[in-house]
C-alpha positions, 0 to 999 in steps of 0.5 A, spaced: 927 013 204 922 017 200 920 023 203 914 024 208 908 029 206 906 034 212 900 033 214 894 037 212 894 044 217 888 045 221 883 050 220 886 054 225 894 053 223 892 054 216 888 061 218 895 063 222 898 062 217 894 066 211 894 071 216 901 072 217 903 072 209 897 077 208 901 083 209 906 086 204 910 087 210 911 080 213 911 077 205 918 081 205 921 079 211 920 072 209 924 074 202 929 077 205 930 072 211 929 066 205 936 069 203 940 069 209 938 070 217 939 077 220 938 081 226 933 086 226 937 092 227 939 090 220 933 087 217 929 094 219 934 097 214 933 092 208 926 092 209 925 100 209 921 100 215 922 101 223 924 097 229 917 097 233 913 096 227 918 090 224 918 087 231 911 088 231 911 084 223 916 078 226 911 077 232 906 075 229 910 070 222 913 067 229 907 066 232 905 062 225 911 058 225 914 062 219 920 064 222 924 063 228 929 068 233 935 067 237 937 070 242 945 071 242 950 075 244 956 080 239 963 079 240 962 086 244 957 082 248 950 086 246 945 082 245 942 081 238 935 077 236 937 074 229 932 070 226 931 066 220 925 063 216 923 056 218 922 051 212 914 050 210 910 047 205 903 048 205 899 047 199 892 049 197 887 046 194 879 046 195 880 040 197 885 041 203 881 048 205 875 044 206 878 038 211 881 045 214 875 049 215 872 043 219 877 042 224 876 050 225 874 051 233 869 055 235 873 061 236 874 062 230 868 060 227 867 066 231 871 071 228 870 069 221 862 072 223 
């Protein structure tokens, strides 16, 4: 059965999703993640940066659907946030980003201004 293409973000998908890749930081956490999951203590060690600021980096890639996090519990019953990169695949042309930027909503047409 040949494989379906994804349908075309909208604008508002497409702007998420460039925002939350437009950051050096977020960029290797999707590196490192590509890998294998992680929990945050140890992604915050590989990464080189804080917890605070790497849950801060996390929340706004799973809010574009970039990466996703489980709650589970260690042998010594802590709990541990791992996560892991959701499978994507956007492609950019004009073409695509001109059928995007007309379904973008009014928000955000107003925060381009």
């Amino acid at each position: 059965m040949p494989e379906v293409p994804p349908a075309a973000p909208t604008g508002d998908e497409l702007l998420k999703v460039l925002s939350a890749l437009g950051n050096p930081h977020r960029m290797r956490i999707v590196a490192a993640l590509l890998e294998r999951r992680n929990y945050v203590s140890a992604l915050a060690r590989e990464i080189g940066i804080s917890r605070p600021l790497l849950h801060m980096h996390l929340q706004r890639l799973e809010a574009a659907g970039l990466v996703v996090g489980t709650l589970e519990l260690a042998e010594d019953g802590k709990a541990m946030k791992y996560f892991d990169v959701t499978p994507f695949f956007y492609e950019l042309t004009p073409r695509i980003i001109a059928r995007a930027a007309a379904t973008l909503t009014e928000a955000e047409k107003e925060d381009a201004k």
